[in-house]
N, C-alpha and C positions, 0 to 999 in steps of 0.2 A: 555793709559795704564801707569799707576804709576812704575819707576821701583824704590827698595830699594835697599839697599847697605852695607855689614858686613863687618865688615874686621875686621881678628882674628889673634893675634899672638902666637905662641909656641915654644917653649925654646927643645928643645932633645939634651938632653946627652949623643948622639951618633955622630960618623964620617959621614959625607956626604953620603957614600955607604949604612950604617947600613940604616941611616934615608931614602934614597932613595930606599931602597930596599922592607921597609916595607908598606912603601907608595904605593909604585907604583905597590903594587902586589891588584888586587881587591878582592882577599880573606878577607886581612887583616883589610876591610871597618869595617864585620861588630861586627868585636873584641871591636870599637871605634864609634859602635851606641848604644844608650841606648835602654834594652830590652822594654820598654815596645812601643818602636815603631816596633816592630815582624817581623823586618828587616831581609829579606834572599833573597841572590843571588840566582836568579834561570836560571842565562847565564852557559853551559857548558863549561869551559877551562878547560885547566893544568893548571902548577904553570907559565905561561906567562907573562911576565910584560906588562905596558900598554904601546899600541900604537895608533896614530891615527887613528880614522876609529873604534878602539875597541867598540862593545855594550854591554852596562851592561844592566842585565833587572834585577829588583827585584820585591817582595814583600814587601809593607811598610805601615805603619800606623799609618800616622805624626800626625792626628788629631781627637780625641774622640773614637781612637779606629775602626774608619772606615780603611780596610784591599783595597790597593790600588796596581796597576799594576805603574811602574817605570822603565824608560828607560831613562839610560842616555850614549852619546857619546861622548869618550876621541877625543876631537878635535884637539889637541897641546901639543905637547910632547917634551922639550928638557930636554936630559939627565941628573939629579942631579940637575936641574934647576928650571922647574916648568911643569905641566901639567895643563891642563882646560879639565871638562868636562860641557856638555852642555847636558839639557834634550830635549829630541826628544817626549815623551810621559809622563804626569804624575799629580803628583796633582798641580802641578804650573802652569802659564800660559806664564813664563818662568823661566829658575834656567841655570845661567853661573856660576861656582864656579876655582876658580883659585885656583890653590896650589904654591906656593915659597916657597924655599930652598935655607938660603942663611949660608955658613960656618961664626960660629960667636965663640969669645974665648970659649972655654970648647964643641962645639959642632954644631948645627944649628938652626937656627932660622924659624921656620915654619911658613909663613906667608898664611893665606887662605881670600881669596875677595868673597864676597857672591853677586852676580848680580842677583835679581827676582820680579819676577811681581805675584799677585794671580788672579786668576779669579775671574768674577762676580762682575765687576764695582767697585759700589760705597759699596756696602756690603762685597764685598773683599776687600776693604781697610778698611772698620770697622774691619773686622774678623783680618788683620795683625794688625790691633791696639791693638783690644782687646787681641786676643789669638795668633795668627800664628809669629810675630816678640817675642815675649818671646819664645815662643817652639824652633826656630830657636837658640834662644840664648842657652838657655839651654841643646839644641844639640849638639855646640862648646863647651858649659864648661865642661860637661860631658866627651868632649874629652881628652881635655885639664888635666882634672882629671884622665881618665883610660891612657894617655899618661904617666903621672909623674908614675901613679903604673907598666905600661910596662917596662918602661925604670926608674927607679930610680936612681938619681945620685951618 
């Protein structure tokens, strides 16, 4: 199994608190996915932050509009620091995604690691070729863009 690898940085114009707060609430995901992947949390909480052991489960529709079941578990949690969550069930064949927070002049520096594999051999790696590694990109910049409009400097 092929595994890929992303690594994304973000700039926020916030205090370590501010930016860790919004991060780590799993509401806030899907303010920061783009609509037409039809992204919704369907785990019950309150307003809990994450911890280890947490399961997310959603609704999502990374590719061509096909409507898929997604579960993902916060596995590592240090406070203002970084979390990982790791998929337990979904359209990958695996997805480790690390988040880092590190205080930098004017604010924080958002660092995110993309750790995945796709399914389906040797056609899942054509399909990240072709399509699945831009989607993924253009998931991060989409962020990175409703980020600047969240938070403007």
């Amino acid at each position: 199994m092929k595994v890929y690898t992303k690594e994304y940085k973000t700039f926020l114009p916030l205090n370590i608190e501010e930016a860790w707060d919004f991060f780590s609430s799993p509401r806030n995901l899907a303010k920061i996915t783009p609509e037409h992947m039809g992204f919704i949390i369907t785990s019950k909480f309150n307003d809990e932050k994450m911890y280890p052991g947490m399961l997310i489960t959603y609704k999502v529709s990374p590719l061509l509009g096909i409507q898929m079941d997604w579960c993902t578990e916060i596995t590592h949690v240090i406070d203002k620091k970084y979390f990982v969550d790791e998929q337990r069930f979904g359209p990958y064949a695996m997805w480790h995604h690390q988040h880092h927070f590190k205080v930098v002049d004017g604010g924080v520096e958002m660092t995110d690691i993309v750790n995945y594999a796709v399914p389906m051999g040797i056609l899942g790696r054509m399909m990240n070729s072709i399509m699945i590694s831009n989607e993924i990109e253009k998931i991060f910049s989409y962020r990175e863009k409703k980020v600047a409009q969240l938070f403007p400097r």
